[in-house]
PDBQT receptor file of N, H, CA, C and O in Angstrom, charges set to zero:
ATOM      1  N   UNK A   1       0.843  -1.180   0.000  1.00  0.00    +0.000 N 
ATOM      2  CA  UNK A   1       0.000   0.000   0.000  1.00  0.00    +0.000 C 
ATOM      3  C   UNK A   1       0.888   1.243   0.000  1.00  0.00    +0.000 C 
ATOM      4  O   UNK A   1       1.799   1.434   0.806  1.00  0.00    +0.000 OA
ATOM      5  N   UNK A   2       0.560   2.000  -0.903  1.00  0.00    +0.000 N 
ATOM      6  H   UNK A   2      -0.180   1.845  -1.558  1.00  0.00    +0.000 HD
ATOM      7  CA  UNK A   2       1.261   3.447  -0.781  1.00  0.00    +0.000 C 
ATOM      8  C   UNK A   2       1.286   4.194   0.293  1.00  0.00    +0.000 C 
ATOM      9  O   UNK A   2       0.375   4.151   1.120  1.00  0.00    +0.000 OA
ATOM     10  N   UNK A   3       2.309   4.954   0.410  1.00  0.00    +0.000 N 
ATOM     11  H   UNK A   3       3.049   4.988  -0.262  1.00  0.00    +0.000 HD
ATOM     12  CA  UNK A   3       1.613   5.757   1.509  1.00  0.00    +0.000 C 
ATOM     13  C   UNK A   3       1.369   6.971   0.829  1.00  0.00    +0.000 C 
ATOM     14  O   UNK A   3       2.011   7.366  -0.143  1.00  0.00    +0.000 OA
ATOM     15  N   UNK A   4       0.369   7.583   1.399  1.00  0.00    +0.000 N 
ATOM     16  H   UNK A   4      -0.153   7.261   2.189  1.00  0.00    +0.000 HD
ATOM     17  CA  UNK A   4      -0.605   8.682   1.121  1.00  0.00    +0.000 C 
ATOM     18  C   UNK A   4       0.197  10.286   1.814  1.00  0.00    +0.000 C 
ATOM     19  O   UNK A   4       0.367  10.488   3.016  1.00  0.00    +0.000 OA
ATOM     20  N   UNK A   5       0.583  11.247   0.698  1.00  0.00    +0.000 N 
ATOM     21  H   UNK A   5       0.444  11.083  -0.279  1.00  0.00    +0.000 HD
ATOM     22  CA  UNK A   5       0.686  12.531   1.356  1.00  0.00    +0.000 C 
ATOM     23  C   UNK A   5       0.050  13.577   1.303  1.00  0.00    +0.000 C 
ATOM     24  O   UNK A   5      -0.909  13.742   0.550  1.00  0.00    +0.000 OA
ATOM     25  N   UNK A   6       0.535  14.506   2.166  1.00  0.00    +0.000 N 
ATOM     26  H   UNK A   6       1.315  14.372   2.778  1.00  0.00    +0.000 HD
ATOM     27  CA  UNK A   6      -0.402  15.774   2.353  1.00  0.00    +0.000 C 
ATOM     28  C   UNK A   6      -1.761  15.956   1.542  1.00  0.00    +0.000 C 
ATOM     29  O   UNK A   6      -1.498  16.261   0.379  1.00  0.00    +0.000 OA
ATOM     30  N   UNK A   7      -2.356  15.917   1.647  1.00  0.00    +0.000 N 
ATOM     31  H   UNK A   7      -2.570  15.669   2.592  1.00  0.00    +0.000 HD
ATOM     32  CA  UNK A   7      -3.466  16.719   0.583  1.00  0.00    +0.000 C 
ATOM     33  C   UNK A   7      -3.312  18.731   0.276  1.00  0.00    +0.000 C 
ATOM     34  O   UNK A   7      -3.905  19.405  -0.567  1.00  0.00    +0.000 OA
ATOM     35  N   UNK A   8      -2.608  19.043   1.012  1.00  0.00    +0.000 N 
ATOM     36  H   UNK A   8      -2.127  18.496   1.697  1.00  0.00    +0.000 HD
ATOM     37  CA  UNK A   8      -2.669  20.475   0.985  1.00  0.00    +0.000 C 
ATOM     38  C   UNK A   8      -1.768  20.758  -0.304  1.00  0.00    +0.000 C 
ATOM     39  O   UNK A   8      -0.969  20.087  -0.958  1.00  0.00    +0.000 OA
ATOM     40  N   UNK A   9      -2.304  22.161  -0.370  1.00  0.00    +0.000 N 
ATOM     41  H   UNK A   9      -2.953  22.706   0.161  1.00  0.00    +0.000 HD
ATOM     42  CA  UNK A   9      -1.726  22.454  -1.577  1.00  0.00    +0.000 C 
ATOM     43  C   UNK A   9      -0.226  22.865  -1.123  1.00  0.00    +0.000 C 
ATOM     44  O   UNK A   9      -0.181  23.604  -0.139  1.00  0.00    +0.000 OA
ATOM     45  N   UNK A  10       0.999  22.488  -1.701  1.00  0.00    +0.000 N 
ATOM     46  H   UNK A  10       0.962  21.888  -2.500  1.00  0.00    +0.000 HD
ATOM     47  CA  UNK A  10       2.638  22.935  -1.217  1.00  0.00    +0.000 C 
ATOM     48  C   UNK A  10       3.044  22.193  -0.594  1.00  0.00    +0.000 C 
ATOM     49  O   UNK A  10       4.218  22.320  -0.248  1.00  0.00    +0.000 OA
ATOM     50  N   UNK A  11       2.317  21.122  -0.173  1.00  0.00    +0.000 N 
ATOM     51  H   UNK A  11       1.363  21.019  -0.454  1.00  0.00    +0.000 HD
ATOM     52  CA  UNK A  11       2.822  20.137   1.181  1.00  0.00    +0.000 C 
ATOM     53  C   UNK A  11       3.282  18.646   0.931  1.00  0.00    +0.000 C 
ATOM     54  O   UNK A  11       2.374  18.004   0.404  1.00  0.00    +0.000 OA
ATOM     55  N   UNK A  12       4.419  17.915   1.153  1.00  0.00    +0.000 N 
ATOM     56  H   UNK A  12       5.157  18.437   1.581  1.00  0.00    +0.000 HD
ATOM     57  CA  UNK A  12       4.610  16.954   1.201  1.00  0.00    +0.000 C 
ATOM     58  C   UNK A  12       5.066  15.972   1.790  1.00  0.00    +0.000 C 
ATOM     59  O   UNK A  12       5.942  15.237   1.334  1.00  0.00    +0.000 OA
ATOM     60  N   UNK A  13       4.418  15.832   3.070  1.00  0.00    +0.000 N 
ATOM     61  H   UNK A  13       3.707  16.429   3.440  1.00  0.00    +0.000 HD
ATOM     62  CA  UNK A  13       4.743  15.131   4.425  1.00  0.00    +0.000 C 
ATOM     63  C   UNK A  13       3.455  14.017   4.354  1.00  0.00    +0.000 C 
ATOM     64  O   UNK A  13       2.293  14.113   3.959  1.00  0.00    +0.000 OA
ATOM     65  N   UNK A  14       4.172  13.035   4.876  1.00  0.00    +0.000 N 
ATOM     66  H   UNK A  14       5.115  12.958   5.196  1.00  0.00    +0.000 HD
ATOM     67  CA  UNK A  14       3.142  11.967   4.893  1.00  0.00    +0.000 C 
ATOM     68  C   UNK A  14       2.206  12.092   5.664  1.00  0.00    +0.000 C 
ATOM     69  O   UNK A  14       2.439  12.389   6.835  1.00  0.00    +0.000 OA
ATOM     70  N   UNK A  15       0.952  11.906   5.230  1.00  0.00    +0.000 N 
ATOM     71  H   UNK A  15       0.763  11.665   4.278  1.00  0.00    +0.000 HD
ATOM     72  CA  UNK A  15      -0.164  11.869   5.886  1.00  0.00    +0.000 C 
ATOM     73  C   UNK A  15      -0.942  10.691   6.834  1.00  0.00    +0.000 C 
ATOM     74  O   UNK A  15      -1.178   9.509   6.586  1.00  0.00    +0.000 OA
ATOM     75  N   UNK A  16      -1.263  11.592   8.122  1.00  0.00    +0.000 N 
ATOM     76  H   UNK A  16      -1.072  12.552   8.324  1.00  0.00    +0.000 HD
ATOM     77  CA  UNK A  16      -1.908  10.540   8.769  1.00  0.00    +0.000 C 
ATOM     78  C   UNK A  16      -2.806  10.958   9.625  1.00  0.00    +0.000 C 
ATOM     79  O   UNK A  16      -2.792  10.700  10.829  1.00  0.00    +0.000 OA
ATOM     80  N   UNK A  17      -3.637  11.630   9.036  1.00  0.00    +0.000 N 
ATOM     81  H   UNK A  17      -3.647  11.840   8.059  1.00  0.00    +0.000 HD
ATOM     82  CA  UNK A  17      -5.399  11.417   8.907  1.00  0.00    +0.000 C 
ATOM     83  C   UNK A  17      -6.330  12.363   7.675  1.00  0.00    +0.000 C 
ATOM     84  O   UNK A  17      -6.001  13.298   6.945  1.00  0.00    +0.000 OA
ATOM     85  N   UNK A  18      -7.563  11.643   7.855  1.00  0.00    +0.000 N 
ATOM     86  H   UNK A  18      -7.830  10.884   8.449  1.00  0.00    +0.000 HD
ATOM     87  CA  UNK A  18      -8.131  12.184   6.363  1.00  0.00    +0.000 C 
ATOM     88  C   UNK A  18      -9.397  12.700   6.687  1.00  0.00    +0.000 C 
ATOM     89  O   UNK A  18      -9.972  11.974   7.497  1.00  0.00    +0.000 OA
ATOM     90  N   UNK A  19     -10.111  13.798   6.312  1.00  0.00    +0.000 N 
ATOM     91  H   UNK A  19      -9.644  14.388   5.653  1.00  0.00    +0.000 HD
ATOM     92  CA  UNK A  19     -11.281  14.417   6.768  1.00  0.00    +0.000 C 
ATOM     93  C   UNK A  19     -12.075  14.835   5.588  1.00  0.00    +0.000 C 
ATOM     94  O   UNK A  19     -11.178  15.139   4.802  1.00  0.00    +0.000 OA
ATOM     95  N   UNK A  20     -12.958  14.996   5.102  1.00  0.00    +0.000 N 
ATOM     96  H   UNK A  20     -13.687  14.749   5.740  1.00  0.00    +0.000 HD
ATOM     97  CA  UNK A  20     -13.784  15.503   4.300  1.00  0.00    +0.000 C 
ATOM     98  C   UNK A  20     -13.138  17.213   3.936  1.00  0.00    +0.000 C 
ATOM     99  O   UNK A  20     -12.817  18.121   4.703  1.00  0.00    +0.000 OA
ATOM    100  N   UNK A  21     -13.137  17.119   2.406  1.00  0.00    +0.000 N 
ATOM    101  H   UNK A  21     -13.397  16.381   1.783  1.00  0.00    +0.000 HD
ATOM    102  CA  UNK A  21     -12.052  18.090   2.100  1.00  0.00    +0.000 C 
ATOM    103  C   UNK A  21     -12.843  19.329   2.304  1.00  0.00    +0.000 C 
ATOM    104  O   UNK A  21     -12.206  20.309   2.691  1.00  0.00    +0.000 OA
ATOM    105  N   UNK A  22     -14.341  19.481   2.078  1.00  0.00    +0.000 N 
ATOM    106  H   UNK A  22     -14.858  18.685   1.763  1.00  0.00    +0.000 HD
ATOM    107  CA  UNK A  22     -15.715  20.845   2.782  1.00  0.00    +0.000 C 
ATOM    108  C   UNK A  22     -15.364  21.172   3.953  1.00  0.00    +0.000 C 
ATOM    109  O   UNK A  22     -15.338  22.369   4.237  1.00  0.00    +0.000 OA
ATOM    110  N   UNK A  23     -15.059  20.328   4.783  1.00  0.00    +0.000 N 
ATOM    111  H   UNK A  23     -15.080  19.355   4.553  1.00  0.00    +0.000 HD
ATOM    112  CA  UNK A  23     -14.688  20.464   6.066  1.00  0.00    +0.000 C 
ATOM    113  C   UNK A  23     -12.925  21.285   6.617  1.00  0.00    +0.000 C 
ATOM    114  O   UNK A  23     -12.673  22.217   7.381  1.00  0.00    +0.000 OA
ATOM    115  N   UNK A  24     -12.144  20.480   5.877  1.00  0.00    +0.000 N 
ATOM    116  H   UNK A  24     -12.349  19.723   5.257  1.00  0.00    +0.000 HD
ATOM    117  CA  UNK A  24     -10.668  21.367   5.598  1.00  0.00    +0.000 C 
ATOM    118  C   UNK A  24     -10.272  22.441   4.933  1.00  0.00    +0.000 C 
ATOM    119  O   UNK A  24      -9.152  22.951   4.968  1.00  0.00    +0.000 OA
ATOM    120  N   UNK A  25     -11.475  22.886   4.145  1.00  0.00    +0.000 N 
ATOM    121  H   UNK A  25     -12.385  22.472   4.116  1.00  0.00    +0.000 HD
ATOM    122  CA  UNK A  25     -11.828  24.369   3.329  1.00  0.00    +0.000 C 
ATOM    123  C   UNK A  25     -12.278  24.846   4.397  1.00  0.00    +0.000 C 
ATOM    124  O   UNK A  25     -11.483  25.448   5.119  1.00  0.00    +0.000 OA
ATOM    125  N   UNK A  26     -13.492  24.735   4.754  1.00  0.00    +0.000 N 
ATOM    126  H   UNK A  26     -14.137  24.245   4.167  1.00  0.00    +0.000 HD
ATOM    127  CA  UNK A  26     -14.184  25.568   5.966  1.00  0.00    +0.000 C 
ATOM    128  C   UNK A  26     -12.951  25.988   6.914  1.00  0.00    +0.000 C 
ATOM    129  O   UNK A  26     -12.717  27.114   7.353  1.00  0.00    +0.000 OA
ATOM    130  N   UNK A  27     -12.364  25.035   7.079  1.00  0.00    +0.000 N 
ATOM    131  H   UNK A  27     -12.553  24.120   6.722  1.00  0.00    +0.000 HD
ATOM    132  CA  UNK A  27     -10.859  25.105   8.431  1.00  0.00    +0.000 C 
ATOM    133  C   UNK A  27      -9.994  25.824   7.793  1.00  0.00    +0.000 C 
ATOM    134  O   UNK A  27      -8.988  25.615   8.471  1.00  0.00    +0.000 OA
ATOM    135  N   UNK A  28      -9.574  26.768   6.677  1.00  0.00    +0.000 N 
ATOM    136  H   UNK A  28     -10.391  26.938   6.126  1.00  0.00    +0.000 HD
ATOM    137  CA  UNK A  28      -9.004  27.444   6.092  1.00  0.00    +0.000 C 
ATOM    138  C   UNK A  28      -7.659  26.668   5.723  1.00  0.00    +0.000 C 
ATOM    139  O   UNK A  28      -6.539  27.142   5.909  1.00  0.00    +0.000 OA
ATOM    140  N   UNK A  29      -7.913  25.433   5.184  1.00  0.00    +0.000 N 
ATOM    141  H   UNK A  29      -8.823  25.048   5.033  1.00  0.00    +0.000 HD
ATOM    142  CA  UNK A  29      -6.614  24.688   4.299  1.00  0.00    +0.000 C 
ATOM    143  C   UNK A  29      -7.074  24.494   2.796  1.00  0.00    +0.000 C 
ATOM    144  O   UNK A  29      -8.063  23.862   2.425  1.00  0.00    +0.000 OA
ATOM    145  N   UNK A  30      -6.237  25.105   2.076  1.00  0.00    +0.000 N 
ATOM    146  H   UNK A  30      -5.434  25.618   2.377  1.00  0.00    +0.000 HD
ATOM    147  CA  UNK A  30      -6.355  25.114   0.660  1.00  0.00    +0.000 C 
ATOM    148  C   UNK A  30      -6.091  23.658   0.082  1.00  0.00    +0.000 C 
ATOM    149  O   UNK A  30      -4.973  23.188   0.289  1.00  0.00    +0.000 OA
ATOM    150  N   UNK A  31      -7.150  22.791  -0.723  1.00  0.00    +0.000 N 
ATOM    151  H   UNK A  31      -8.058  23.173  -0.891  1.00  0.00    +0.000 HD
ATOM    152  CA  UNK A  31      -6.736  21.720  -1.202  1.00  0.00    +0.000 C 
ATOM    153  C   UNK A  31      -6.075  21.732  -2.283  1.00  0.00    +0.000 C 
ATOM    154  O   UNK A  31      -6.234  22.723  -2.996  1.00  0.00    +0.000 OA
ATOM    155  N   UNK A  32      -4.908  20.393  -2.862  1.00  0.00    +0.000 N 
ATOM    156  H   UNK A  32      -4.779  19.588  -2.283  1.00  0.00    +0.000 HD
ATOM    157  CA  UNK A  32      -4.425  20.731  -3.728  1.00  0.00    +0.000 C 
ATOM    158  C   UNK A  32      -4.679  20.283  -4.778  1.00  0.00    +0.000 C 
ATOM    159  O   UNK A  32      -4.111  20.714  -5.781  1.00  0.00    +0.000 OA
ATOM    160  N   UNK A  33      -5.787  19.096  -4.850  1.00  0.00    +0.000 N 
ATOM    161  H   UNK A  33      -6.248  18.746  -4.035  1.00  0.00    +0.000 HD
ATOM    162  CA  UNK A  33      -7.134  18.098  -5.682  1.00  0.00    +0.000 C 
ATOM    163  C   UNK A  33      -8.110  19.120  -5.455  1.00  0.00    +0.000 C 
ATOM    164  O   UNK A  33      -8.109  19.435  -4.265  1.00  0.00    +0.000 OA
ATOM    165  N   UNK A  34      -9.004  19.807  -6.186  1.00  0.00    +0.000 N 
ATOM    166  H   UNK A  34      -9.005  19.552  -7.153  1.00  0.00    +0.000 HD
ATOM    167  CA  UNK A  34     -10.110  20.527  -5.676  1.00  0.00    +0.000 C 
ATOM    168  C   UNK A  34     -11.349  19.536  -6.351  1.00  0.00    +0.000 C 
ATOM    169  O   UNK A  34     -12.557  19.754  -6.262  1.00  0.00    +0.000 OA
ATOM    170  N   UNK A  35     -10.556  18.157  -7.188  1.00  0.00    +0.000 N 
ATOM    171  H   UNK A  35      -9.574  17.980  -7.261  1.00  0.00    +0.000 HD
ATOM    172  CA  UNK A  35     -12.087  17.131  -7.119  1.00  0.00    +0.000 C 
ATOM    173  C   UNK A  35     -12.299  16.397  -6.348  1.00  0.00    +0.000 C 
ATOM    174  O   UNK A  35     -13.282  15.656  -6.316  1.00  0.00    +0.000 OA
ATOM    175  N   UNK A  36     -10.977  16.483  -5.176  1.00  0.00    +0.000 N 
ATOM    176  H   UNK A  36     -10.179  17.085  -5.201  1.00  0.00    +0.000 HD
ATOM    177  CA  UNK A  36     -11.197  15.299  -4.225  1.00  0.00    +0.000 C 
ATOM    178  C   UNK A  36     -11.904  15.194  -2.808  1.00  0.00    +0.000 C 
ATOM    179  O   UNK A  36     -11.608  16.084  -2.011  1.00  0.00    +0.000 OA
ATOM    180  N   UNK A  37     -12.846  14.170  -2.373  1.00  0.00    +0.000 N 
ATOM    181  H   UNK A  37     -13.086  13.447  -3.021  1.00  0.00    +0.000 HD
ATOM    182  CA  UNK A  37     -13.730  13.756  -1.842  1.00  0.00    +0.000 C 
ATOM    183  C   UNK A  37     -13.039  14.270  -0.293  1.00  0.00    +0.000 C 
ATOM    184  O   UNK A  37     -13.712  14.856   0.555  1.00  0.00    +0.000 OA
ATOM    185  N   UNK A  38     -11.801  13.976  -0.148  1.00  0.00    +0.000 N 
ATOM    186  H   UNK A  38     -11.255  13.500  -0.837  1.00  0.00    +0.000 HD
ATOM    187  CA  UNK A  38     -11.481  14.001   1.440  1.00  0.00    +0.000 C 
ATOM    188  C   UNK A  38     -10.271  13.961   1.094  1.00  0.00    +0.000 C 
ATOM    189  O   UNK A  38      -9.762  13.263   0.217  1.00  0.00    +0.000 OA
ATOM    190  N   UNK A  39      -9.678  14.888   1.937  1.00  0.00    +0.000 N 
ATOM    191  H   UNK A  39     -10.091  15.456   2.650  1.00  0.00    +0.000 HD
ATOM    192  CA  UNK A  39      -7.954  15.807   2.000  1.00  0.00    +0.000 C 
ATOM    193  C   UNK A  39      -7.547  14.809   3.381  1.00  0.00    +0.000 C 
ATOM    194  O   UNK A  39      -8.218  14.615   4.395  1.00  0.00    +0.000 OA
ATOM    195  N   UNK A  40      -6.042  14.206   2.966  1.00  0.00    +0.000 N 
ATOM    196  H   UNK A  40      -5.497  14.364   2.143  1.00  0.00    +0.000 HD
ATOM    197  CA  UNK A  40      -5.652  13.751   3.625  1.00  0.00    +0.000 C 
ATOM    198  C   UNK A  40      -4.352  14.579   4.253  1.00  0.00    +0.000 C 
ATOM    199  O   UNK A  40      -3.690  15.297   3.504  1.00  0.00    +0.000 OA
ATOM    200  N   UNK A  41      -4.083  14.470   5.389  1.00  0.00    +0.000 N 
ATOM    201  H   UNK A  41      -4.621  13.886   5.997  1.00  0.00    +0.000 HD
ATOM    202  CA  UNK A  41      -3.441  15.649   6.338  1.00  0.00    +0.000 C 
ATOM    203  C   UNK A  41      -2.229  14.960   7.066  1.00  0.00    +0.000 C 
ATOM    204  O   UNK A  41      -2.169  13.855   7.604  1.00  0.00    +0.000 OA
ATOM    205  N   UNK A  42      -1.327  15.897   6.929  1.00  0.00    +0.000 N 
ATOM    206  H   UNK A  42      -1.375  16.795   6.493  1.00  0.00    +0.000 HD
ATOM    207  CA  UNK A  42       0.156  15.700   7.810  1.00  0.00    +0.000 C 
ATOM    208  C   UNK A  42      -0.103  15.834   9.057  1.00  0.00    +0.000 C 
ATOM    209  O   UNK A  42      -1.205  16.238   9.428  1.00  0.00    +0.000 OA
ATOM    210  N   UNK A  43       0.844  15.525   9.876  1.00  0.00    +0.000 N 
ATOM    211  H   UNK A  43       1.739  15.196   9.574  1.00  0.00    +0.000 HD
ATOM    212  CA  UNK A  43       0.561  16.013  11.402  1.00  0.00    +0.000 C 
ATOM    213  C   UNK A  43       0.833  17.479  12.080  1.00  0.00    +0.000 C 
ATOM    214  O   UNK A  43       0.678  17.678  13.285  1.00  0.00    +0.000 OA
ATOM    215  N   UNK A  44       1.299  18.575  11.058  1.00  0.00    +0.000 N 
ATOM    216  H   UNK A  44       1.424  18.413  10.079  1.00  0.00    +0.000 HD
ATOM    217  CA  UNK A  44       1.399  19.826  11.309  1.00  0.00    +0.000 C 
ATOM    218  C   UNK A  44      -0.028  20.290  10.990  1.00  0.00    +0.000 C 
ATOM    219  O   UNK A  44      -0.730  20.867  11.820  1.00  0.00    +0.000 OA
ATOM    220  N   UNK A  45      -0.432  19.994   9.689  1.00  0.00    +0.000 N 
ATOM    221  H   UNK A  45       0.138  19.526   9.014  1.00  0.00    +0.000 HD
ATOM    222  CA  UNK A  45      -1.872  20.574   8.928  1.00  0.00    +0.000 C 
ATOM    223  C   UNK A  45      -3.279  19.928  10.099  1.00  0.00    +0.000 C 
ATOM    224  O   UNK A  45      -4.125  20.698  10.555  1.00  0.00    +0.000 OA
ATOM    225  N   UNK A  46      -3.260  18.544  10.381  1.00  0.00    +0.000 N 
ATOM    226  H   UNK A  46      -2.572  17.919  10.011  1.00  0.00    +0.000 HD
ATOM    227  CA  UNK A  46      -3.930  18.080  11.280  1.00  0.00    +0.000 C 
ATOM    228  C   UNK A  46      -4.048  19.036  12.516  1.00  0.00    +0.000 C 
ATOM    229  O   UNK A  46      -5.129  19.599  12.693  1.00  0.00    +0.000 OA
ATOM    230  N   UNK A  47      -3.193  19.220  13.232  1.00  0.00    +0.000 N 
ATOM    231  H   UNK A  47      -2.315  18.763  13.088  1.00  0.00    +0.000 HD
ATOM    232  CA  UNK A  47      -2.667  20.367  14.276  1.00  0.00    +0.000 C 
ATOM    233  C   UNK A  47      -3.851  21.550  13.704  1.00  0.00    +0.000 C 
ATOM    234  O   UNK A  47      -5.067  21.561  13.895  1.00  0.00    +0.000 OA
ATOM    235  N   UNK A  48      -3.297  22.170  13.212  1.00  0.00    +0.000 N 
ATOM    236  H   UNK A  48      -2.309  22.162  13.056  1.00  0.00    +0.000 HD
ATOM    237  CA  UNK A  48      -4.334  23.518  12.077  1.00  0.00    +0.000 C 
ATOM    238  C   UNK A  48      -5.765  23.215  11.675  1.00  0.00    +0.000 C 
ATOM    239  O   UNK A  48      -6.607  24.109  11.583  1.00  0.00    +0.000 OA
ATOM    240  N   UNK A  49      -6.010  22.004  11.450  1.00  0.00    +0.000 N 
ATOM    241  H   UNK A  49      -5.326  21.278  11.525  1.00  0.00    +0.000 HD
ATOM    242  CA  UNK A  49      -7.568  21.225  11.224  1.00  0.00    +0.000 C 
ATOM    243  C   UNK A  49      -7.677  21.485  12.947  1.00  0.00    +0.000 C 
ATOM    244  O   UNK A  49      -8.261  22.505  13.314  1.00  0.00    +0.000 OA
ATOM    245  N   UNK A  50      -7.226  20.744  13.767  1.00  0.00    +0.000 N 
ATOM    246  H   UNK A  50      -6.751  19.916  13.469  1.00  0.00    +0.000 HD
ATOM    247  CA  UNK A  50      -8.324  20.567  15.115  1.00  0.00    +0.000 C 
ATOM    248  C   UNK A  50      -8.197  22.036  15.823  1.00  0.00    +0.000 C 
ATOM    249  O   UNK A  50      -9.163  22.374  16.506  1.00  0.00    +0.000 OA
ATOM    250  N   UNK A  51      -7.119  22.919  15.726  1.00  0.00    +0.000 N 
ATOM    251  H   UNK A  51      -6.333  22.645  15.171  1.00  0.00    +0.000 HD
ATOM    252  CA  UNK A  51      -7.125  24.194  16.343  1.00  0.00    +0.000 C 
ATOM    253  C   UNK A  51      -8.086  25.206  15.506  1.00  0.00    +0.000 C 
ATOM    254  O   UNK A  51      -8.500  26.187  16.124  1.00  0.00    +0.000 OA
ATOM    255  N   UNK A  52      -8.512  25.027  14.009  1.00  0.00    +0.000 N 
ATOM    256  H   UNK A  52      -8.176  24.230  13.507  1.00  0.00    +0.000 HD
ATOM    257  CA  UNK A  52      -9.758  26.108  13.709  1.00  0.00    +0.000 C 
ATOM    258  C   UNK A  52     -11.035  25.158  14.086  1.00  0.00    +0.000 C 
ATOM    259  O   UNK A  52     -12.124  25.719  13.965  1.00  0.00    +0.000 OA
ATOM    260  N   UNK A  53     -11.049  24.138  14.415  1.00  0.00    +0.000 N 
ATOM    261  H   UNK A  53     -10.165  23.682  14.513  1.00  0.00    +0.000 HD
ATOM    262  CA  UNK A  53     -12.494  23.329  14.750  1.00  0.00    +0.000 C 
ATOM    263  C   UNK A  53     -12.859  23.011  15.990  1.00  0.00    +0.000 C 
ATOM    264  O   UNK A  53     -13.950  22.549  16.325  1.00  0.00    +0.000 OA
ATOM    265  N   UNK A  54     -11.727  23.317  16.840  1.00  0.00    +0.000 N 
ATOM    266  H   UNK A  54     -10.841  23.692  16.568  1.00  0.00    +0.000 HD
ATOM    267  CA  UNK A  54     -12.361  23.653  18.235  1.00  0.00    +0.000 C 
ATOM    268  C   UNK A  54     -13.482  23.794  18.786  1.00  0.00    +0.000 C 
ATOM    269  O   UNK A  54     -13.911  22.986  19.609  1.00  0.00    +0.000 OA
ATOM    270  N   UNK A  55     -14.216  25.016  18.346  1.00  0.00    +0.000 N 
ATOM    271  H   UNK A  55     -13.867  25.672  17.677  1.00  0.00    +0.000 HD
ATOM    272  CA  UNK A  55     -15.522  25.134  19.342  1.00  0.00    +0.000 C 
ATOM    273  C   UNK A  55     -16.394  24.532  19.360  1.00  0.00    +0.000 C 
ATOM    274  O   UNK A  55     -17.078  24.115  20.294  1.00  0.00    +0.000 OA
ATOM    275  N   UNK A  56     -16.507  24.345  17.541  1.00  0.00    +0.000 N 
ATOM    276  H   UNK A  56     -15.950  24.684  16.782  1.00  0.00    +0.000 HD
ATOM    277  CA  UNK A  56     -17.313  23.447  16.861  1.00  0.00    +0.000 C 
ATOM    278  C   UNK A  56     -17.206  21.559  17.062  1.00  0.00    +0.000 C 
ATOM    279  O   UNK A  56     -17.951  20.642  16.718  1.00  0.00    +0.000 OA
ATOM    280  N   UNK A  57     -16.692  21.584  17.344  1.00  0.00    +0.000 N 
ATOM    281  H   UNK A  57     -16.087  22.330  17.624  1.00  0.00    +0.000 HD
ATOM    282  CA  UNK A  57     -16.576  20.460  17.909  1.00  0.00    +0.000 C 
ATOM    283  C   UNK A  57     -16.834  19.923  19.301  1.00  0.00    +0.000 C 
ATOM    284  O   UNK A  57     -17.542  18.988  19.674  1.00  0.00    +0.000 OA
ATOM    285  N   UNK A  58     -16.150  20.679  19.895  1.00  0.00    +0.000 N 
ATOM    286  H   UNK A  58     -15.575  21.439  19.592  1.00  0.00    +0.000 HD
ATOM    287  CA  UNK A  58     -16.581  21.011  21.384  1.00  0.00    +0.000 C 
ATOM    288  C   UNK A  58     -18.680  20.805  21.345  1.00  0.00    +0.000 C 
ATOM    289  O   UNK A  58     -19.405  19.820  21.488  1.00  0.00    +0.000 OA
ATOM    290  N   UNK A  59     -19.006  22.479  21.048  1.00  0.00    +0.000 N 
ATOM    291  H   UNK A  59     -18.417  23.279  20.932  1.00  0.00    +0.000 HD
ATOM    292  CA  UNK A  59     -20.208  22.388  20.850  1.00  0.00    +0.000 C 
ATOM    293  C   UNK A  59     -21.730  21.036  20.088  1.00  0.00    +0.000 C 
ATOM    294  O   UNK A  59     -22.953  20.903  20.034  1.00  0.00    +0.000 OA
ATOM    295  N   UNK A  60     -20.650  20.482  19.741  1.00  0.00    +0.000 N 
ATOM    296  H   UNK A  60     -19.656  20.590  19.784  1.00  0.00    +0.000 HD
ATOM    297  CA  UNK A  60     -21.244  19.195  18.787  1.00  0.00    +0.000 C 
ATOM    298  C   UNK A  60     -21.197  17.986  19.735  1.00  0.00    +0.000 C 
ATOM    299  O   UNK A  60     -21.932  17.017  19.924  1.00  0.00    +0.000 OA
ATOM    300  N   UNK A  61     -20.023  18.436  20.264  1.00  0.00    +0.000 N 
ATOM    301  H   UNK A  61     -19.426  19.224  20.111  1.00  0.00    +0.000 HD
ATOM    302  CA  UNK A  61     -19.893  17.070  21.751  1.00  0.00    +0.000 C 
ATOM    303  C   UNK A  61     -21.327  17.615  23.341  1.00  0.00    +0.000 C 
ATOM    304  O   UNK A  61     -21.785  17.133  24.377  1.00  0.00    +0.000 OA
ATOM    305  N   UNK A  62     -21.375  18.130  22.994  1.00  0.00    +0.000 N 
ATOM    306  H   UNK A  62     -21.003  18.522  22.152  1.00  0.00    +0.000 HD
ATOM    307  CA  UNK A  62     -22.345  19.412  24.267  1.00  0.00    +0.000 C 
ATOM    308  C   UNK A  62     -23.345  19.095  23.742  1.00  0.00    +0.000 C 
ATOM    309  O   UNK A  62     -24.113  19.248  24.692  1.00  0.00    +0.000 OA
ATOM    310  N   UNK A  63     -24.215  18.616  22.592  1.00  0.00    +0.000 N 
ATOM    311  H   UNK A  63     -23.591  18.491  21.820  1.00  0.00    +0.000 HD
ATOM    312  CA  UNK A  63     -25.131  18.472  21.562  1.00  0.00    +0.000 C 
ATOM    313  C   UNK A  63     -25.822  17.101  21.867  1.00  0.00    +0.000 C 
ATOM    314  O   UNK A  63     -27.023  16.893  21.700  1.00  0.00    +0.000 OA
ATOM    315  N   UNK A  64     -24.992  16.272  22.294  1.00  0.00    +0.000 N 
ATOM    316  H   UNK A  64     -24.015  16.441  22.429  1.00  0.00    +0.000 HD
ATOM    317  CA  UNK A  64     -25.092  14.995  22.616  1.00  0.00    +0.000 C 
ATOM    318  C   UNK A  64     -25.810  14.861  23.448  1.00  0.00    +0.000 C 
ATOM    319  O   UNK A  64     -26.039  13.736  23.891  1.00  0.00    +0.000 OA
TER     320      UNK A  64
């Protein structure tokens, strides 16, 4: 199996996790596939995914 990198646009660190790419736009990461289904993320960009999704997440767990 390959391994899978960055999805961001400029980035090429191996990736290890993948989120719905609507969702990593909303989080202000530019994709670098703009046909692809779900952006797969380094562990710096991941970092940057869960620090703009914070509240929202939070609040979604509070929802429960």
């Amino acid at each position: 199996m390959a391994e899978d990198k960055c999805g961001v646009a400029g980035c090429e660190e191996a990736a290890v996790r993948s989120y719905a790419r609507e969702a990593c736009e909303a989080a202000g990461l530019k994709p670098a596939d703009e046909n692809a289904r779900r952006m797969h993320l380094c562990k710096e960009h991941n970092k940057e995914y869960k620090k703009a999704t914070r509240t929202d997440r939070k609040l979604e767990g509070l929802g429960r």
